[in-house]
TIMARLO-704662 format. One record per atom (N, C-alpha, C, O, CB): residue in one letter; atom name; x, y, z. Coordinates in steps of 0.05 Angstrom, whole numbers. Glycine has a CB too. Example, Ala and Ser with C-alpha at 12.3 -4.5 7.8 and 13.67 -1.06 7.14 Angstrom:
2
R  nuke  dose       x       y       z
R     A     N     264    -114     156
R     A    CA     246     -90     156
R     A     C     264     -66     156
R     A     O     285     -66     169
R     A    CB     226     -89     181
R     S     N     257     -45     142
R     S    CA     273     -21     143
R     S     C     258       1     157
R     S     O     268      23     161
R     S    CB     282     -12     114
REM end
This chain:
68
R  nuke  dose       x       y       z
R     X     N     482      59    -360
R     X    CA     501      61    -338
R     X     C     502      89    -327
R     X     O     511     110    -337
R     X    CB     529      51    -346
R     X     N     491      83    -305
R     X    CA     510     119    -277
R     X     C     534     123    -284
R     X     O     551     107    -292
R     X    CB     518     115    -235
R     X     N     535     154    -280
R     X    CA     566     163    -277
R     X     C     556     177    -258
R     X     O     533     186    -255
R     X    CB     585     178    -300
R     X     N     586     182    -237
R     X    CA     578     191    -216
R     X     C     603     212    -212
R     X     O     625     206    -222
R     X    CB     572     169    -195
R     X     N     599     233    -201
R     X    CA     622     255    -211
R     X     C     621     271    -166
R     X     O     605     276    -148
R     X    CB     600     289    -252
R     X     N     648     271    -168
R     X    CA     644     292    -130
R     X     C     656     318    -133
R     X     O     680     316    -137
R     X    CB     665     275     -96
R     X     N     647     343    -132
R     X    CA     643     366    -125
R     X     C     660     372    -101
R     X     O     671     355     -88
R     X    CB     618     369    -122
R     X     N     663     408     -95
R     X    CA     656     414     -76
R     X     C     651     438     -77
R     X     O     662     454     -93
R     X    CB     669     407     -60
R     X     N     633     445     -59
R     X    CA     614     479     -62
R     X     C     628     490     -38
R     X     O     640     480     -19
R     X    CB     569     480     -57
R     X     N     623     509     -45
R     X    CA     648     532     -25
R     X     C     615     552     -22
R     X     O     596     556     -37
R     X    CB     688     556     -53
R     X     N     622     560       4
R     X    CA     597     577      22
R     X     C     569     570      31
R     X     O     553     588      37
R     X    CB     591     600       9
R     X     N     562     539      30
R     X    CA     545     530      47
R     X     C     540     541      74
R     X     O     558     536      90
R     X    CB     551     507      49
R     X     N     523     554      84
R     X    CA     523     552     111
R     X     C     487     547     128
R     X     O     481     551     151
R     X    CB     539     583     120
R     X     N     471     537     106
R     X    CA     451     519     130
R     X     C     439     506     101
R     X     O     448     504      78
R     X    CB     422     542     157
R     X     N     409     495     116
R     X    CA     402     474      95
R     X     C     386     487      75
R     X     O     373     472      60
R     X    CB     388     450     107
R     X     N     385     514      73
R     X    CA     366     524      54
R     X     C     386     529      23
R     X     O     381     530      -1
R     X    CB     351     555      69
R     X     N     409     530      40
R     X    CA     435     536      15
R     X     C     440     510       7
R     X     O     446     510     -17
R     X    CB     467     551      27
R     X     N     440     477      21
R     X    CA     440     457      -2
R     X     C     423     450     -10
R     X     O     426     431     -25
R     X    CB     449     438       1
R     X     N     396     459      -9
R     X    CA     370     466     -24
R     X     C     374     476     -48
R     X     O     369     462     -68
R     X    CB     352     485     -12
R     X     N     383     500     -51
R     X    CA     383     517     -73
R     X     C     409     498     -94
R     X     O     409     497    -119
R     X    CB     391     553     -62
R     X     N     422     490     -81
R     X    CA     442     476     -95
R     X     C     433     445    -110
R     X     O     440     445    -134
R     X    CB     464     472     -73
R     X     N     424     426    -103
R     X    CA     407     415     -99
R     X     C     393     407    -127
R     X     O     394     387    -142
R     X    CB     396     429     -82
R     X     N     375     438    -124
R     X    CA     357     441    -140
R     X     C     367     453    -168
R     X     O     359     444    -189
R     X    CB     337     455    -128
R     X     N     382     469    -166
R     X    CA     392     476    -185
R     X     C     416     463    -207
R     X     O     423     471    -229
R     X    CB     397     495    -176
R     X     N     425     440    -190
R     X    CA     436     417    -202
R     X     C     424     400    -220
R     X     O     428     393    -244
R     X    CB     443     404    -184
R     X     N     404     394    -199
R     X    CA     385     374    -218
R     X     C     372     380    -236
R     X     O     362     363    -250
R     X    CB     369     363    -209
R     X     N     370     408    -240
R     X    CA     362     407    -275
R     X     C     376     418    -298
R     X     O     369     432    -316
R     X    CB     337     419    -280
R     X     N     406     401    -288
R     X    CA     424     397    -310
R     X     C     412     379    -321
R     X     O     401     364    -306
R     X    CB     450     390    -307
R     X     N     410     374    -345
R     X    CA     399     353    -367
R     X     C     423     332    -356
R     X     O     447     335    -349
R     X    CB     399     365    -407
R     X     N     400     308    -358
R     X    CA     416     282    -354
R     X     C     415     278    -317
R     X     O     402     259    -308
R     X    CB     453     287    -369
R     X     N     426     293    -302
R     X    CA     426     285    -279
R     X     C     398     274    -267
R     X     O     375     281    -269
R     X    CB     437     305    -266
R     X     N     415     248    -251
R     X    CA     392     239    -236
R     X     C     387     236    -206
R     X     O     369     226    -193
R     X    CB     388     218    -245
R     X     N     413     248    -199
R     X    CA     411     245    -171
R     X     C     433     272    -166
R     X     O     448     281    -183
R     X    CB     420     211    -158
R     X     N     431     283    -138
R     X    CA     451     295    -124
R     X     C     447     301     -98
R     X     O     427     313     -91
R     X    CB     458     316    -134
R     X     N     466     292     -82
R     X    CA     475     287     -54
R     X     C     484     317     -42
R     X     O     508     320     -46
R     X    CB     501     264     -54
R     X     N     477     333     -34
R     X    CA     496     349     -20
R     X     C     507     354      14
R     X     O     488     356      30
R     X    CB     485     371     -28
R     X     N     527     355      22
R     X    CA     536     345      46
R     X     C     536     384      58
R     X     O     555     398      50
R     X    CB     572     322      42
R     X     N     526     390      68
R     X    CA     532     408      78
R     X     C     560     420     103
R     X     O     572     441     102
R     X    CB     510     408      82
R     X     N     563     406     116
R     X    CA     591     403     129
R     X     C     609     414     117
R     X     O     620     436     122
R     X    CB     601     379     133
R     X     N     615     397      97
R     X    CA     638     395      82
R     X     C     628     404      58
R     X     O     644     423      60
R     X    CB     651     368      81
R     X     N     619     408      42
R     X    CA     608     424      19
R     X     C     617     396      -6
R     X     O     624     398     -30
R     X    CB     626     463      15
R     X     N     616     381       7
R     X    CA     614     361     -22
R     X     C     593     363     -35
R     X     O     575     377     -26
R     X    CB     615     333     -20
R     X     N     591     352     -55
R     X    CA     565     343     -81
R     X     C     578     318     -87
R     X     O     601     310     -85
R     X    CB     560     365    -114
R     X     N     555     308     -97
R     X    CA     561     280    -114
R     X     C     538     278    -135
R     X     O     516     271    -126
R     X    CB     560     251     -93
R     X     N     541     283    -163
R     X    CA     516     277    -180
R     X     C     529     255    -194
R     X     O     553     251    -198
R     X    CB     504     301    -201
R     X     N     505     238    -201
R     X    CA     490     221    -209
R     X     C     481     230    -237
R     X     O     461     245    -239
R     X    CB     472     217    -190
R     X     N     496     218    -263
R     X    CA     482     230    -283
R     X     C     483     209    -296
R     X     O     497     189    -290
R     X    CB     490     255    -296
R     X     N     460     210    -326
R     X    CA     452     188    -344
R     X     C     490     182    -368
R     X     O     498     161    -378
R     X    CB     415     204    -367
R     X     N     500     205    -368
R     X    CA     528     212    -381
R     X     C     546     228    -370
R     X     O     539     240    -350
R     X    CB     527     224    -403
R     X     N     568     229    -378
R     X    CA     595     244    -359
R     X     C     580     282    -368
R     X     O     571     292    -389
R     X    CB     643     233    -379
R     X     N     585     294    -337
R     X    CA     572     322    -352
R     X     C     606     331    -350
R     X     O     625     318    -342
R     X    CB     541     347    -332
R     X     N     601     360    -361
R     X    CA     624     380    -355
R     X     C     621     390    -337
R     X     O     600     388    -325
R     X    CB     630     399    -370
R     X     N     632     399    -332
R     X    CA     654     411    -304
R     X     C     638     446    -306
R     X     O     628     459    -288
R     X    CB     705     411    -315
R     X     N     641     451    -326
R     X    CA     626     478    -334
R     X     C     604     477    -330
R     X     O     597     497    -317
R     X    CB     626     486    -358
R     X     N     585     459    -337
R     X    CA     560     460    -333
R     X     C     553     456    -304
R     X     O     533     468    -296
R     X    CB     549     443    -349
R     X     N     569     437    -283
R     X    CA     568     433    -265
R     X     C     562     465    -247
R     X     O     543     475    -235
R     X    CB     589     417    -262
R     X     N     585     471    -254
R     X    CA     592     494    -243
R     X     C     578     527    -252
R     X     O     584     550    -244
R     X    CB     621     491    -248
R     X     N     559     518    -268
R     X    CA     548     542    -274
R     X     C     517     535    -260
R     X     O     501     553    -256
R     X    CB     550     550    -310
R     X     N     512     513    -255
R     X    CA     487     502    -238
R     X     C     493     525    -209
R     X     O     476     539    -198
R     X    CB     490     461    -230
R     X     N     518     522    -204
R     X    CA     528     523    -181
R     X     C     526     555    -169
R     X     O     518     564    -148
R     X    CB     554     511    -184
R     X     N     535     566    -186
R     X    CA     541     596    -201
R     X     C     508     604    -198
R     X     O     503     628    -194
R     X    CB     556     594    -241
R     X     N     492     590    -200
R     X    CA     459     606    -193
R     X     C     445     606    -177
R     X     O     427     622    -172
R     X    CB     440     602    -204
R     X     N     455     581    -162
R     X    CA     444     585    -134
R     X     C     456     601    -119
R     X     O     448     605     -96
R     X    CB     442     563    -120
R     X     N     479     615    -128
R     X    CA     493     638    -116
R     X     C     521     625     -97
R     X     O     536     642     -86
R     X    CB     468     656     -96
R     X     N     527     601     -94
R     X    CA     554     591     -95
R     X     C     580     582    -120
R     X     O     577     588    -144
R     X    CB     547     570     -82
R     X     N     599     569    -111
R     X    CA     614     563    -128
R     X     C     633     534    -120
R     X     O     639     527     -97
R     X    CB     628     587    -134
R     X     N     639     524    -142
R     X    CA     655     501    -146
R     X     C     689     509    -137
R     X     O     705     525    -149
R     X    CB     650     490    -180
R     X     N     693     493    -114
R     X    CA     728     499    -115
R     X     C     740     480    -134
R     X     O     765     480    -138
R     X    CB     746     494     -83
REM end
């Protein structure tokens, strides 16, 4: 079973920044998907188990944004 978890990234501003986000999400162990909305700076991952919030957010933390 998916778990599916929604975000939101603070300082998007074109598509190269939900690239980096993106990418750097998805190789949280376990995730299998992630959506990023640039507009609005949502996320939505898609993982094999519930992740943390920490880990989320330290994905986040490297592509050089952050989780509000």
């Amino acid at each position: 079973m998916s778990h599916t978890a929604t975000y939101t990234v603070t300082g998007l501003t074109c598509g190269h920044c939900v690239a980096s986000v993106t990418e750097e999400v998805s190789e949280v162990p376990g995730v299998e998907s992630v959506d990023v909305v640039l507009e609005s700076g949502a996320m939505t991952v898609t993982s094999t188990e519930p992740l943390e919030r920490a880990v989320v957010a330290a994905a986040v933390t490297e592509a050089g944004f952050a989780l509000t």
